[in-house]
PyMOL commands that place a pseudoatom at each C-alpha (Angstrom):
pseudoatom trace, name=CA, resn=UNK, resi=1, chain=A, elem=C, hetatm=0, pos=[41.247, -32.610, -49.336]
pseudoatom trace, name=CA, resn=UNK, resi=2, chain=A, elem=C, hetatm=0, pos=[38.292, -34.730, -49.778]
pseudoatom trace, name=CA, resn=UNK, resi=3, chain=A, elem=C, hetatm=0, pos=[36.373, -36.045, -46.531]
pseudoatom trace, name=CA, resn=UNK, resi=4, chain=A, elem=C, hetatm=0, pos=[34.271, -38.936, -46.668]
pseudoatom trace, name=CA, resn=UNK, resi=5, chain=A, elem=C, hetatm=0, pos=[30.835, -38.423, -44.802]
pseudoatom trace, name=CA, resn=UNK, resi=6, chain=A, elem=C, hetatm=0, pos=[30.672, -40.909, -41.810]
pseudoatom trace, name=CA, resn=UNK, resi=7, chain=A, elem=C, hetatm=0, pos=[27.922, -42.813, -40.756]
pseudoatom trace, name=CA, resn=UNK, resi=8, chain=A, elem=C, hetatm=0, pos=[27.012, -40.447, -37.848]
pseudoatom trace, name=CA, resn=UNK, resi=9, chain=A, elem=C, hetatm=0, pos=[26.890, -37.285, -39.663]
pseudoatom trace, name=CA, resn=UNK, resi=10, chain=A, elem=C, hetatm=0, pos=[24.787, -38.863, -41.999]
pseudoatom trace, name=CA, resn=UNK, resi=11, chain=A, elem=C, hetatm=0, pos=[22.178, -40.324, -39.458]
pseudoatom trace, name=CA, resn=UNK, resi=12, chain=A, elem=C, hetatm=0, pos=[22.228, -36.562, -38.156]
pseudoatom trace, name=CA, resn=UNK, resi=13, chain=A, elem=C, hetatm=0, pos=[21.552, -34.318, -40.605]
pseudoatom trace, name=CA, resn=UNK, resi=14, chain=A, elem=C, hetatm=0, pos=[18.817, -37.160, -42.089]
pseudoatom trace, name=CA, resn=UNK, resi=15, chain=A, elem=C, hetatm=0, pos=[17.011, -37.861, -38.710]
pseudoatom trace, name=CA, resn=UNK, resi=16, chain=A, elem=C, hetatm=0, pos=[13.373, -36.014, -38.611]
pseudoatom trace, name=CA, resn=UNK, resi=17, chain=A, elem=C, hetatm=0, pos=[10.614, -36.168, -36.050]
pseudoatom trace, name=CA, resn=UNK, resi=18, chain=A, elem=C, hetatm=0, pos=[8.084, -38.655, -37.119]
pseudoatom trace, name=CA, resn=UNK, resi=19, chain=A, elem=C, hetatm=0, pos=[4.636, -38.769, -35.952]
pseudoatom trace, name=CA, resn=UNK, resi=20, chain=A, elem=C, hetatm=0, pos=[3.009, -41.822, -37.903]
pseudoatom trace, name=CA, resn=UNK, resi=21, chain=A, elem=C, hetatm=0, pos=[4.513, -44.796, -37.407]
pseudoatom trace, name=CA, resn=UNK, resi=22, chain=A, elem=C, hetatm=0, pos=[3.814, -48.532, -39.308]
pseudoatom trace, name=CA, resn=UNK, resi=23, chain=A, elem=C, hetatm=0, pos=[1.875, -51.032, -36.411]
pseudoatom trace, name=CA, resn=UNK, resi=24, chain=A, elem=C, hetatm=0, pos=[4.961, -53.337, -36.149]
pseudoatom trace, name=CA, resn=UNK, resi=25, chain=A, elem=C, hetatm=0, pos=[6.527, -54.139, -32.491]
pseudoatom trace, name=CA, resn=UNK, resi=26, chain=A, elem=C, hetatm=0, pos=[10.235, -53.115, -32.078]
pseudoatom trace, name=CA, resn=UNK, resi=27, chain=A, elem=C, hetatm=0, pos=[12.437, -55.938, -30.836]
pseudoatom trace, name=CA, resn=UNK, resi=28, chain=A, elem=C, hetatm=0, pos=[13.842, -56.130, -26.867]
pseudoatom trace, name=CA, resn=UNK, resi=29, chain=A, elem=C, hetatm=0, pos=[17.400, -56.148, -28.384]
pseudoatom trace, name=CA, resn=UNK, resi=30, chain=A, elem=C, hetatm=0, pos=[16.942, -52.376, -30.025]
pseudoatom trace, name=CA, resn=UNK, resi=31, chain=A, elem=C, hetatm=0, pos=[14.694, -50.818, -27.018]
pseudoatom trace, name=CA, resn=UNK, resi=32, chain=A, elem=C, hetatm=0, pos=[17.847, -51.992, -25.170]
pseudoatom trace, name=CA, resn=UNK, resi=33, chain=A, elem=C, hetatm=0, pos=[20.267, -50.387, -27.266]
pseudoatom trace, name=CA, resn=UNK, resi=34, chain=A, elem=C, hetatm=0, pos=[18.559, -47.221, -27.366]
pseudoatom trace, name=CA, resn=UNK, resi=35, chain=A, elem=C, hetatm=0, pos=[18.509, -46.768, -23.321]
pseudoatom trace, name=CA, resn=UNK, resi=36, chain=A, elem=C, hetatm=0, pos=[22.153, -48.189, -23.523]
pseudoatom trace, name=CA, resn=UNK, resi=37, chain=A, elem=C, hetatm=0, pos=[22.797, -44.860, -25.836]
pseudoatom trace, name=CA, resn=UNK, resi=38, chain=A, elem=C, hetatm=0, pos=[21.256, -42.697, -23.368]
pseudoatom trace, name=CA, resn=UNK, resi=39, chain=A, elem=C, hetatm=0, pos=[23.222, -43.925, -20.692]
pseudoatom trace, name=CA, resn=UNK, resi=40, chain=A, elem=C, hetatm=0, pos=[26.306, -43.454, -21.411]
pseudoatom trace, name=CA, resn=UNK, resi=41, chain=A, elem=C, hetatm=0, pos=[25.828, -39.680, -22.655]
pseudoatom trace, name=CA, resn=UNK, resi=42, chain=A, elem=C, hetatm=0, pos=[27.512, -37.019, -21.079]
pseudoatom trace, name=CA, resn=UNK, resi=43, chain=A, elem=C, hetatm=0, pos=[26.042, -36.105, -17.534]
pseudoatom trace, name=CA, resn=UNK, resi=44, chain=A, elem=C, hetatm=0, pos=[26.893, -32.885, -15.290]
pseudoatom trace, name=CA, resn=UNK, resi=45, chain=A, elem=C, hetatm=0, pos=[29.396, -33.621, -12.711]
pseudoatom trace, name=CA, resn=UNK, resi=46, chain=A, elem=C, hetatm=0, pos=[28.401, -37.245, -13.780]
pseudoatom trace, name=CA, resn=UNK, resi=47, chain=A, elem=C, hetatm=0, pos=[25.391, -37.521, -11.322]
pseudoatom trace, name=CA, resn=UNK, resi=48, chain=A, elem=C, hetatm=0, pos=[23.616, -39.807, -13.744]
pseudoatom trace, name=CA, resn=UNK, resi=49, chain=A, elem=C, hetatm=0, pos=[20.672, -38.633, -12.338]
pseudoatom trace, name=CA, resn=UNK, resi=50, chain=A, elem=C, hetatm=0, pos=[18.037, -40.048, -15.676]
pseudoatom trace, name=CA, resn=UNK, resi=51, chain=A, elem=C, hetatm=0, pos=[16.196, -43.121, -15.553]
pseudoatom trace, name=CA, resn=UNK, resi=52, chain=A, elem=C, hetatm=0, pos=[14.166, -44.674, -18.279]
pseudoatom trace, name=CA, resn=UNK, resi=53, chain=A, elem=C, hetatm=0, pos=[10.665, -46.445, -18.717]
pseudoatom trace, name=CA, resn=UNK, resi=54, chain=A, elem=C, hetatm=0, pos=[10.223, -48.631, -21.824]
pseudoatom trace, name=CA, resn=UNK, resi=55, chain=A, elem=C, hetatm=0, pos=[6.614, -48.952, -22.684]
pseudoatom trace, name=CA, resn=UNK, resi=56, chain=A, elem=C, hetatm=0, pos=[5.744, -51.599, -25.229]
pseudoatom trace, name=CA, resn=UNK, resi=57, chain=A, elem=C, hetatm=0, pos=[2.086, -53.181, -23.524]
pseudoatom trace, name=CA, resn=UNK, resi=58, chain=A, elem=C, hetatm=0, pos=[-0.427, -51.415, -26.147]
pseudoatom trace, name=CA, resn=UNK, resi=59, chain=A, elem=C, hetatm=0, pos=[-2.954, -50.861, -23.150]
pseudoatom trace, name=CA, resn=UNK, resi=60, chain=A, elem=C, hetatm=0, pos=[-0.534, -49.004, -21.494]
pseudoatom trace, name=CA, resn=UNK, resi=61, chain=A, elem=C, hetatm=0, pos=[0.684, -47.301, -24.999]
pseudoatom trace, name=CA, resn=UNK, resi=62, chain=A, elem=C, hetatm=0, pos=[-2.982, -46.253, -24.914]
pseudoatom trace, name=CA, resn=UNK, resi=63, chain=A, elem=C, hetatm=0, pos=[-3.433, -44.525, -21.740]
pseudoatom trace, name=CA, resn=UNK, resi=64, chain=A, elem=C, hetatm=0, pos=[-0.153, -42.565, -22.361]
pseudoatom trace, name=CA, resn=UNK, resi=65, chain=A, elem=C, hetatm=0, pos=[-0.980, -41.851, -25.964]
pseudoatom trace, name=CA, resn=UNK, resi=66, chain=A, elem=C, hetatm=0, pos=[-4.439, -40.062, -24.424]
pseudoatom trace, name=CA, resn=UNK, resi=67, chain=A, elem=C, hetatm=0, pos=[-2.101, -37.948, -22.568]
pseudoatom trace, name=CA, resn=UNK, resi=68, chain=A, elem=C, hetatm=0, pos=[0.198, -35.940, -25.064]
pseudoatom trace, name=CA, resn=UNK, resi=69, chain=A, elem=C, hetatm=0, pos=[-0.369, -33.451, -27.366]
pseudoatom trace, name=CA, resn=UNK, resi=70, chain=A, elem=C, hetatm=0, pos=[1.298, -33.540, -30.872]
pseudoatom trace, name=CA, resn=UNK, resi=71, chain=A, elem=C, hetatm=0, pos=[2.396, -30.842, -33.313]
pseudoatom trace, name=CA, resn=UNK, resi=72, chain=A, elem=C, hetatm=0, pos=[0.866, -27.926, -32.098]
pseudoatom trace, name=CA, resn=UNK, resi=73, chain=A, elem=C, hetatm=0, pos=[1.386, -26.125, -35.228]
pseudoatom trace, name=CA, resn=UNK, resi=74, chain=A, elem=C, hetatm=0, pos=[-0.454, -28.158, -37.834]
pseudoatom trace, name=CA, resn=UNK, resi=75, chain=A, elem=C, hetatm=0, pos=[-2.913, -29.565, -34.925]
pseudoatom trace, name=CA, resn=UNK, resi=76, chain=A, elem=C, hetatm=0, pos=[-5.063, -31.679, -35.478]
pseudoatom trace, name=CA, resn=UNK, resi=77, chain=A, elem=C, hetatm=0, pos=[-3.246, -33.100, -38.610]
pseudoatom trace, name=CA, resn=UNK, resi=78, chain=A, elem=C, hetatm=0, pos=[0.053, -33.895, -36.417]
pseudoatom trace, name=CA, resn=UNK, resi=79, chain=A, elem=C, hetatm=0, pos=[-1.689, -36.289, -34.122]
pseudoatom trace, name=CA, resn=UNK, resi=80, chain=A, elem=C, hetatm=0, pos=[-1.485, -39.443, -35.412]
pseudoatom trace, name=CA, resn=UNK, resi=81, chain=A, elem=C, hetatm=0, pos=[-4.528, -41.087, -36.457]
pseudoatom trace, name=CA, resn=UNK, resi=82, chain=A, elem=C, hetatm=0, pos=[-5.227, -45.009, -35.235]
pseudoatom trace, name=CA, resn=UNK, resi=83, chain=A, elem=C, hetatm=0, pos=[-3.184, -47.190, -37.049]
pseudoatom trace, name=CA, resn=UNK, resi=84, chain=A, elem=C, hetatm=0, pos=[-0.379, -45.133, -37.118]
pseudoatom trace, name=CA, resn=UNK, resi=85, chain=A, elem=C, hetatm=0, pos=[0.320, -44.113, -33.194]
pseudoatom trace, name=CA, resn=UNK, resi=86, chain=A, elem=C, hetatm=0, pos=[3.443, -45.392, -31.700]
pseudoatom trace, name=CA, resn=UNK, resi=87, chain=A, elem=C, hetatm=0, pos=[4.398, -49.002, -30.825]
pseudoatom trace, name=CA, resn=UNK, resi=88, chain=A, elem=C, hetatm=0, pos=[6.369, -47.986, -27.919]
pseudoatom trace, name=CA, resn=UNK, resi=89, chain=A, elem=C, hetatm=0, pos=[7.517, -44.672, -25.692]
pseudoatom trace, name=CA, resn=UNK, resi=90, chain=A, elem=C, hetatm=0, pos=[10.346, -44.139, -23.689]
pseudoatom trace, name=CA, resn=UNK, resi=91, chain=A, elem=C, hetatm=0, pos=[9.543, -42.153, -20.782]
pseudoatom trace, name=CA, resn=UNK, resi=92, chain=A, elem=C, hetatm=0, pos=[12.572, -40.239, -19.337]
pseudoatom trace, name=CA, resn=UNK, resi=93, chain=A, elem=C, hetatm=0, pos=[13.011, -39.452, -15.537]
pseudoatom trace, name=CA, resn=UNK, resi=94, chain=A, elem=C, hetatm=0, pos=[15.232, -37.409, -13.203]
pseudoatom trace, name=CA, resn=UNK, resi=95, chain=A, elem=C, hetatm=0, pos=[15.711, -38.396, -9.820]
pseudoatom trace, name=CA, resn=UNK, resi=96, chain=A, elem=C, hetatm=0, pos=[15.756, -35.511, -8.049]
pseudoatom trace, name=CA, resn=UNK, resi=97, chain=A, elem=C, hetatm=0, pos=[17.805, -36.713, -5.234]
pseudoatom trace, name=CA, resn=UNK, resi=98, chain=A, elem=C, hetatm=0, pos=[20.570, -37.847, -7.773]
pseudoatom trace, name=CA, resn=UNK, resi=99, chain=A, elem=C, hetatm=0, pos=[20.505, -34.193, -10.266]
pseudoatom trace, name=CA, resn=UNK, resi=100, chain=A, elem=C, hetatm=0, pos=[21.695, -30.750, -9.719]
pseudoatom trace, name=CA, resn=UNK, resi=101, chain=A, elem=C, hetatm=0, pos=[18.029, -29.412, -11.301]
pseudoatom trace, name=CA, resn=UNK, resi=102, chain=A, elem=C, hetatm=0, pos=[19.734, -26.507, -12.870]
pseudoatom trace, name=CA, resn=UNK, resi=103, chain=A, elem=C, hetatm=0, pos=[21.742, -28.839, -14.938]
pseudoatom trace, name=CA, resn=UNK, resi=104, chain=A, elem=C, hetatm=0, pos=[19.387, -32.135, -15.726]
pseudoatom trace, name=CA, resn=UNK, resi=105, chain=A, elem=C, hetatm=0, pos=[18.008, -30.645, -19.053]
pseudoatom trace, name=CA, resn=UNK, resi=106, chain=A, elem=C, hetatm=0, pos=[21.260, -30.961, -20.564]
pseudoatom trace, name=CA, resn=UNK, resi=107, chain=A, elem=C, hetatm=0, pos=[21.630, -34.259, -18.900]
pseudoatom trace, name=CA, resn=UNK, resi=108, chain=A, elem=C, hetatm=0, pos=[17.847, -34.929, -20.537]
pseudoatom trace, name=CA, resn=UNK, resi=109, chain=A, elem=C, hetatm=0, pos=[18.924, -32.996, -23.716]
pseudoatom trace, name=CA, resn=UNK, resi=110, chain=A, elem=C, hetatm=0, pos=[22.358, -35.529, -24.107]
pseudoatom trace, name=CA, resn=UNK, resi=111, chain=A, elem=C, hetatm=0, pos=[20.717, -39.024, -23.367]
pseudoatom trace, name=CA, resn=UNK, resi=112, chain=A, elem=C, hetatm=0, pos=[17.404, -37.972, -25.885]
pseudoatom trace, name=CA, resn=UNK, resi=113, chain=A, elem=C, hetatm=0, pos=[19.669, -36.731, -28.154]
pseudoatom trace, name=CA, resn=UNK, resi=114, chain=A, elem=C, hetatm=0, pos=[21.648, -40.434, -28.287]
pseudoatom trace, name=CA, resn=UNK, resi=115, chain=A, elem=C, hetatm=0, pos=[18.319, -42.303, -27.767]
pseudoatom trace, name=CA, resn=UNK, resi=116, chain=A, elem=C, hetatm=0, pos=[17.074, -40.359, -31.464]
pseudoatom trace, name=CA, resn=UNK, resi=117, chain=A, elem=C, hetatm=0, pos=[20.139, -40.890, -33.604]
pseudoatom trace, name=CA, resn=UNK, resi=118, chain=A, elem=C, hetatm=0, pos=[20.522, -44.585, -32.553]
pseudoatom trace, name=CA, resn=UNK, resi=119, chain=A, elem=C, hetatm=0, pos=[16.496, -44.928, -33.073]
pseudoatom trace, name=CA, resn=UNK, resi=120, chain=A, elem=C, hetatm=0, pos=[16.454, -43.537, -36.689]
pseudoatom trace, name=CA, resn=UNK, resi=121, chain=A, elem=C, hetatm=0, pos=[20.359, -46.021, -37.537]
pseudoatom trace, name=CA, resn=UNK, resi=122, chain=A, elem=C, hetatm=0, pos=[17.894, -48.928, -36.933]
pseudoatom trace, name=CA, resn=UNK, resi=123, chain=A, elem=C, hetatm=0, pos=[15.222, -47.494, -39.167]
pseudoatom trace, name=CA, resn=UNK, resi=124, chain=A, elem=C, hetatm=0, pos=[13.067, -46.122, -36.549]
pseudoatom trace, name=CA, resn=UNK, resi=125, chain=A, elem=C, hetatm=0, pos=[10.651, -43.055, -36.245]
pseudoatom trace, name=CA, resn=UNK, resi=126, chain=A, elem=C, hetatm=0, pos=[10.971, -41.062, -33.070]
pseudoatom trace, name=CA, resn=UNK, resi=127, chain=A, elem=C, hetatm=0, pos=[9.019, -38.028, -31.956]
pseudoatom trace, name=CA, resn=UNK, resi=128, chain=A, elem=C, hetatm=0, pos=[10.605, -36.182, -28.018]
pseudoatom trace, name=CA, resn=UNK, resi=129, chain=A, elem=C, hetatm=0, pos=[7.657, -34.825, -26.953]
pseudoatom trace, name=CA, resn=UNK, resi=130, chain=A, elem=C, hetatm=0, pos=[7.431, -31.732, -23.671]
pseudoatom trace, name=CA, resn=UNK, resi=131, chain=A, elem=C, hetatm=0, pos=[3.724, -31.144, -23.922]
pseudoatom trace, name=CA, resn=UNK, resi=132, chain=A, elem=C, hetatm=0, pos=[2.500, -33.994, -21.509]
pseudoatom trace, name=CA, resn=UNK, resi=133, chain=A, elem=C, hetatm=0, pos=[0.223, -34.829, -18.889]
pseudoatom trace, name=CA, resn=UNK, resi=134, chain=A, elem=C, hetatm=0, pos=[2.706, -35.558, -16.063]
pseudoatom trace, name=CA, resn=UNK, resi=135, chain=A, elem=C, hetatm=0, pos=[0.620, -36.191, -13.092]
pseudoatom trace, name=CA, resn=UNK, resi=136, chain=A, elem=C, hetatm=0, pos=[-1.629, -38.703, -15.324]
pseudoatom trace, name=CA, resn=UNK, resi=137, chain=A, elem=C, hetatm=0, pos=[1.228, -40.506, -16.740]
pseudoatom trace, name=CA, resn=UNK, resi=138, chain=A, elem=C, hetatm=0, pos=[3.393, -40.069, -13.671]
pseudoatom trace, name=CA, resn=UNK, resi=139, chain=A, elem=C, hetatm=0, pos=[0.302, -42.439, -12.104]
pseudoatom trace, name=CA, resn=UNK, resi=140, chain=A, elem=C, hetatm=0, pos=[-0.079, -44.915, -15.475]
pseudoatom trace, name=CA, resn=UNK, resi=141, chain=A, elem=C, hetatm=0, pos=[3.236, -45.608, -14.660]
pseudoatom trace, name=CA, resn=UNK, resi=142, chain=A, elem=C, hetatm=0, pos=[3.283, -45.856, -11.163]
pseudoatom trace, name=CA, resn=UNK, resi=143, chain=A, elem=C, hetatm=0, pos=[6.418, -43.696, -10.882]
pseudoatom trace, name=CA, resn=UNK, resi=144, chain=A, elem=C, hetatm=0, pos=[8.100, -42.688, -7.774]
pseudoatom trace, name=CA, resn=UNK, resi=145, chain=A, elem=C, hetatm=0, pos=[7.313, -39.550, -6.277]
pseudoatom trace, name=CA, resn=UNK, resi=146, chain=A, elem=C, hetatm=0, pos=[10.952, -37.850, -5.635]
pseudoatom trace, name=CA, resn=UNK, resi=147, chain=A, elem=C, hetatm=0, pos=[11.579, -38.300, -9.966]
pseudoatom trace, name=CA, resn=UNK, resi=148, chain=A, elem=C, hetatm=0, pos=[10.190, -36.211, -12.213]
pseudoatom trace, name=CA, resn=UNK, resi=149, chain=A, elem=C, hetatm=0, pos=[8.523, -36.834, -15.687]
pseudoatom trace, name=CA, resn=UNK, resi=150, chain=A, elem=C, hetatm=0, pos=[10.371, -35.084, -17.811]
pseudoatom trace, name=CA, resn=UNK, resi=151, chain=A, elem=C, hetatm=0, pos=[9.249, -36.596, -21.417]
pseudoatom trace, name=CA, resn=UNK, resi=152, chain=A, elem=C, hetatm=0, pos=[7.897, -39.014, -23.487]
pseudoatom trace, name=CA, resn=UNK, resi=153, chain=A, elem=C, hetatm=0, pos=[9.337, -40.349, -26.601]
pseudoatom trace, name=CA, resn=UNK, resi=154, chain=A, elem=C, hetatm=0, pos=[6.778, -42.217, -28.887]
pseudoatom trace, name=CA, resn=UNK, resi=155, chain=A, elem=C, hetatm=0, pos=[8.487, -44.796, -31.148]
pseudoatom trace, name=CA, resn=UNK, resi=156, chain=A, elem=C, hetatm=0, pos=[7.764, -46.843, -33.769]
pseudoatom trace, name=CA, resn=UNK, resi=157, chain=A, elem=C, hetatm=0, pos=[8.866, -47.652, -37.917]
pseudoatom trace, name=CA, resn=UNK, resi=158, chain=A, elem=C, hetatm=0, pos=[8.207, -44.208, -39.549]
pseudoatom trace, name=CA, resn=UNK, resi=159, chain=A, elem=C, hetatm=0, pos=[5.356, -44.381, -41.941]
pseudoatom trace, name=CA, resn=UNK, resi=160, chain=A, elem=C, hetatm=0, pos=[6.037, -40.719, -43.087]
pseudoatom trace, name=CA, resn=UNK, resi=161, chain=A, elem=C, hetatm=0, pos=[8.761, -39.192, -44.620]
pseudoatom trace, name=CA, resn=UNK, resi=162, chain=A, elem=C, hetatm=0, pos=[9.238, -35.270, -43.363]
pseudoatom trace, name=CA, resn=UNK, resi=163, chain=A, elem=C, hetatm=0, pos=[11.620, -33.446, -45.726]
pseudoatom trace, name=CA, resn=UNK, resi=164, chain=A, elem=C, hetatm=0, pos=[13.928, -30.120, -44.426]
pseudoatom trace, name=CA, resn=UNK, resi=165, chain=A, elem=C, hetatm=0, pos=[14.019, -26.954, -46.330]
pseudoatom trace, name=CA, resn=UNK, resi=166, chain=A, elem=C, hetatm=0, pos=[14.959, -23.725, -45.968]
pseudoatom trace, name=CA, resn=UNK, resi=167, chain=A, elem=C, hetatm=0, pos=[13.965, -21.320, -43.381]
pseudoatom trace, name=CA, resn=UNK, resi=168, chain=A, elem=C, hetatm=0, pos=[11.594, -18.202, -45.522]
pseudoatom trace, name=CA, resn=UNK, resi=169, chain=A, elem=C, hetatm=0, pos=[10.653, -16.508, -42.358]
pseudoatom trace, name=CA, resn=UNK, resi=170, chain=A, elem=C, hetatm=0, pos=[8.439, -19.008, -40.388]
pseudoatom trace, name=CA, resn=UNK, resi=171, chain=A, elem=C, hetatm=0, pos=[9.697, -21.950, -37.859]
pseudoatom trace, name=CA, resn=UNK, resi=172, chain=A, elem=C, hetatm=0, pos=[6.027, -23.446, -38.498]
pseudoatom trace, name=CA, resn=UNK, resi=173, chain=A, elem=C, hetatm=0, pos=[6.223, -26.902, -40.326]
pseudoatom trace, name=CA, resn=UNK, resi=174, chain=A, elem=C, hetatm=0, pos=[3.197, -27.706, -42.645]
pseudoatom trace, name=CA, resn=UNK, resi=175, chain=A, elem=C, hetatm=0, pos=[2.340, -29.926, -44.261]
pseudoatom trace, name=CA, resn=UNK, resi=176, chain=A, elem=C, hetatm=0, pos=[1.356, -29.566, -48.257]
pseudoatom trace, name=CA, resn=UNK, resi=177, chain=A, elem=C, hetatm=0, pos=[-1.096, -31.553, -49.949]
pseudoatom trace, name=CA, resn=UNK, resi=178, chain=A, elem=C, hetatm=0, pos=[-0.138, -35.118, -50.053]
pseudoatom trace, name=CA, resn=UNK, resi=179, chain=A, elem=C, hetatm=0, pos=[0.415, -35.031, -46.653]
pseudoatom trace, name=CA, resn=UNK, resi=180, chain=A, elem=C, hetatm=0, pos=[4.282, -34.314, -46.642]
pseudoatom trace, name=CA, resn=UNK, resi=181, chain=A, elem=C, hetatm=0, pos=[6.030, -32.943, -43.588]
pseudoatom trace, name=CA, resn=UNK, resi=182, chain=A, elem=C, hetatm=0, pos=[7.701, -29.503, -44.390]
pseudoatom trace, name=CA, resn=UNK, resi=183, chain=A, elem=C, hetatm=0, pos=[10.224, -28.523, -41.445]
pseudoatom trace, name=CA, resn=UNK, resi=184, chain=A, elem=C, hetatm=0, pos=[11.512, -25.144, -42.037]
pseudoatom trace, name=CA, resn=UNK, resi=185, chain=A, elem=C, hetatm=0, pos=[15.890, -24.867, -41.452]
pseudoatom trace, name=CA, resn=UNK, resi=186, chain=A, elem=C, hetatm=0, pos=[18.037, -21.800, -41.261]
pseudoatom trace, name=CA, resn=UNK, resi=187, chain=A, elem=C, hetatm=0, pos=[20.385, -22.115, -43.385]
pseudoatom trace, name=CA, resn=UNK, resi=188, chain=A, elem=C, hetatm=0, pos=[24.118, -22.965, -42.174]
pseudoatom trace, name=CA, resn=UNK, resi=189, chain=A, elem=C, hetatm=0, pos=[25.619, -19.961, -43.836]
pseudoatom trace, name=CA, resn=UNK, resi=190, chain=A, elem=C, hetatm=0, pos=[22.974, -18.302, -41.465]
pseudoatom trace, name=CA, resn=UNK, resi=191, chain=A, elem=C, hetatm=0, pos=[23.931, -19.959, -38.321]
pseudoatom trace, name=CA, resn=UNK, resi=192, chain=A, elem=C, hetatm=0, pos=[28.074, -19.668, -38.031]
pseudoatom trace, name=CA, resn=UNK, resi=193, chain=A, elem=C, hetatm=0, pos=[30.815, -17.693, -38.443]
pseudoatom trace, name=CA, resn=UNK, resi=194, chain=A, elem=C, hetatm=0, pos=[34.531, -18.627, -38.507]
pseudoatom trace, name=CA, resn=UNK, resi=195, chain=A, elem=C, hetatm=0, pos=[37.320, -16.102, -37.034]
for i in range(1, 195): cmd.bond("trace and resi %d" % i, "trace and resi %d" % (i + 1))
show_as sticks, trace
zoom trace
């Protein structure tokens, strides 16, 4: 039986974490689409405890930018260099009256998850990043104090093009000399079994 590959599947296993992104402003109509996405992923208990700040003022892109660290293994080569930093974030918050803590990460996992695939669909770079300066960009944004910063996702059209390969022993991505993203994979055969 032959199975055609659908359009999801595809945008999965092609999606890669960019980090340098063309200087061209993403349109009201997709930022909206991709918090729609993360809205209406799974939640525990359905709490819906995640909100969402869109960044797209450069000044503000700025002061957040100064606050996150990027690709700690090929540092300083993963931070992007000026003209190719992100357009836009998305920061991602949990109200901490609304979540059951123990169970918001896969709440933050789901929605970041839906807020990638639907990114990269519309031809758009996105790197989740967990190494942030909370309390800095907890006050750039003037958040509220009972939600907590849980990430940042810096946006933009990719200028790069990162290619998978196979896991030989390392998780550390490089990249070789022309600049090209490696990002090591175990292989599937690797990762399953079937009983």
């Amino acid at each position: 039986m032959h199975i055609k590959k659908q359009g999801v599947y595809k945008t999965i296993i092609t999606r890669r974490t960019i980090r340098c992104f063309k200087q061209k402003p993403l349109s009201a109509f997709i930022l909206k689409r991709l918090i729609n996405a993360a809205r209406l992923a799974p939640s525990a208990a359905n709490l819906q405890p995640l909100e969402f700040i869109v960044v797209c003022n450069q000044s503000i892109c700025n002061k957040i930018f100064l606050n996150l660290k990027w690709a700690a293994y090929i540092a300083p080569e993963g931070t992007p260099t000026a003209g190719k930093r992100p357009v836009a974030y998305i920061a991602v918050l949990v109200a901490r009256t609304k979540a059951r803590l123990k169970y918001a990460a896969y709440d933050v996992g789901a929605a970041v998850q839906n807020i990638l695939l639907t990114a990269w669909e519309h031809g758009i770079g996105a790197c989740w990043i967990q190494s942030i300066g909370r309390r800095k960009i907890k006050k750039i944004l003037n958040t509220r104090e009972d939600y907590r910063l849980d990430s940042i996702i810096a946006l933009g059209y990719r200028d790069e093009w990162p290619v998978a390969e196979d896991f030989k022993g390392t998780v550390k991505y490089w990249k070789d000399k022309k600049g090209r993203l490696h990002v090591p994979k175990r292989k599937l055969s690797e990762v399953y079994k079937i009983i």
